[in-house]
VOPAGU-2260 file (C-alpha; in pm, 1 decimal, decimal comma):
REM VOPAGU-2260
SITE   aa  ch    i         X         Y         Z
SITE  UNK   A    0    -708,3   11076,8   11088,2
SITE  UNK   A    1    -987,4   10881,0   11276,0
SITE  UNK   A    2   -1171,7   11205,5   11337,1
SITE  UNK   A    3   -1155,9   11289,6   10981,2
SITE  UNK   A    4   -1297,3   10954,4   10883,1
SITE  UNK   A    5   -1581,0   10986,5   11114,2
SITE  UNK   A    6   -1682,5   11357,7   10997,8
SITE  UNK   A    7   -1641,6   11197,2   10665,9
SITE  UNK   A    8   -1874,7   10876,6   10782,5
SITE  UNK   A    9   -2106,5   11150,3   10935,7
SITE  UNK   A   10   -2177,5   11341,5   10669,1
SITE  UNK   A   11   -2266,2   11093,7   10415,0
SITE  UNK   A   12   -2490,2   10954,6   10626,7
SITE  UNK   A   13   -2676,5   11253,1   10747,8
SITE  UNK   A   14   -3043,8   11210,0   10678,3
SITE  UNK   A   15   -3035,2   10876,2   10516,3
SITE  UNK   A   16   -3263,2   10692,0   10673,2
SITE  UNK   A   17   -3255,9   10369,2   10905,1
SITE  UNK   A   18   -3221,3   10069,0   10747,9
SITE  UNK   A   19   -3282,7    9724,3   10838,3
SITE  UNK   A   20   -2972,7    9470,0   10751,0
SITE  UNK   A   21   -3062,4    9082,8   10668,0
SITE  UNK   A   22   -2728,0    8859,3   10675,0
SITE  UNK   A   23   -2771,2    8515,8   10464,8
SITE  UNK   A   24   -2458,0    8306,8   10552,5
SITE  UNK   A   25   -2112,4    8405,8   10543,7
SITE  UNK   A   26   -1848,2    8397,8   10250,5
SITE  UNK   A   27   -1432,7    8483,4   10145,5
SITE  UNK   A   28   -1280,1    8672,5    9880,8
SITE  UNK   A   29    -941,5    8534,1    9745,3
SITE  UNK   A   30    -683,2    8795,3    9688,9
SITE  UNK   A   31    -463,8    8560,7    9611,1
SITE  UNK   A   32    -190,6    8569,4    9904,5
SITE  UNK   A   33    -494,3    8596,2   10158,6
SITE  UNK   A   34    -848,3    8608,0   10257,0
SITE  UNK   A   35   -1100,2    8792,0   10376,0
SITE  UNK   A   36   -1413,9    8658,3   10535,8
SITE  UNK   A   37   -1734,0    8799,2   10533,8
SITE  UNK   A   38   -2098,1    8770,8   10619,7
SITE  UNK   A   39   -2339,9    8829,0   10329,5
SITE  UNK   A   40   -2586,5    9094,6   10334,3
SITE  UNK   A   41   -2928,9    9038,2   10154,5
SITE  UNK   A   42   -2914,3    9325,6    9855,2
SITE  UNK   A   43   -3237,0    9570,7    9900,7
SITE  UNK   A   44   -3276,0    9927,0    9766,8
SITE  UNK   A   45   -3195,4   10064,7   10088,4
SITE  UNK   A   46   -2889,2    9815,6   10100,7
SITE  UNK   A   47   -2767,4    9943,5    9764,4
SITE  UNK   A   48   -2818,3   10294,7    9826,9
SITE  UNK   A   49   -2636,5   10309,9   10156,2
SITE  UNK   A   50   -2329,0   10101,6    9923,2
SITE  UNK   A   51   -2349,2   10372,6    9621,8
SITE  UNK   A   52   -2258,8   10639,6    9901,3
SITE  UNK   A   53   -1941,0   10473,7    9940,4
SITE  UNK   A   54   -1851,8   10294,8    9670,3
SITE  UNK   A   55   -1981,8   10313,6    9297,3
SITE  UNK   A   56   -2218,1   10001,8    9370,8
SITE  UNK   A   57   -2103,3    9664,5    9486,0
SITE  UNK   A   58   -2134,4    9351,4    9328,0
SITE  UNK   A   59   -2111,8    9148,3    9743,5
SITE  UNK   A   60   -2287,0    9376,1    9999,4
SITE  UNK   A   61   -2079,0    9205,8   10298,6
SITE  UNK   A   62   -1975,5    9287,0   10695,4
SITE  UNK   A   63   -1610,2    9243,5   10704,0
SITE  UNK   A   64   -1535,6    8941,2   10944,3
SITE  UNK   A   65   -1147,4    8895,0   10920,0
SITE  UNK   A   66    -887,5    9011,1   10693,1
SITE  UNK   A   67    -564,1    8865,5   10549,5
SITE  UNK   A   68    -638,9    8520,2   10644,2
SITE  UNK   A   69    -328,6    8252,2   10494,5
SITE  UNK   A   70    -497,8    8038,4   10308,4
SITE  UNK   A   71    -339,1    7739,1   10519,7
SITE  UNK   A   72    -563,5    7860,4   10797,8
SITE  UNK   A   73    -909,0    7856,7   10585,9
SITE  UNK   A   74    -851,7    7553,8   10486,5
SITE  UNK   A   75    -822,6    7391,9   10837,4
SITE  UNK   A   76   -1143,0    7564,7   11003,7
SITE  UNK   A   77   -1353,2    7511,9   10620,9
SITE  UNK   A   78   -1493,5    7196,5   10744,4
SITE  UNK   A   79   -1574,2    7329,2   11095,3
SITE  UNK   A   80   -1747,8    7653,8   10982,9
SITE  UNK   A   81   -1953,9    7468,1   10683,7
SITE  UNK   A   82   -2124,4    7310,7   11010,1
């Protein structure tokens, strides 16, 4: 399965060209009975390209950080990452 995702990987990215990625500060999505943290990537054409090859656009460019966070646990390092 991971080779297949690779290939995949591979050949949507064959002859895209390099692209430079600017993070601005970091961010969570609330599903509700979790989180997800993320840092946020500054939106560019090249940014939003590279997205619309995987996904039909994206409203958060973003670098996964952690997923299916309890909500308890954001709430006790909030203070500590706002720093």
């Amino acid at each position: 399965m991971i080779k297949n995702l690779v290939q995949v990987f591979a050949s949507l990215l064959n002859g895209q060209p390099c692209t430079n990625i600017t993070v601005k500060g970091w961010g969570f999505f609330d599903h509700g009975h979790s989180i997800t943290i993320y840092f946020n990537i500054i939106k560019s054409s090249s940014i939003l390209n590279l997205c619309s090859l995987f996904k039909q656009g994206t409203a958060t460019p973003h670098i996964t950080l952690a997923k299916k966070i309890p909500h308890k646990t954001l709430q006790h390092f909030l203070p500590i990452w706002k720093n």
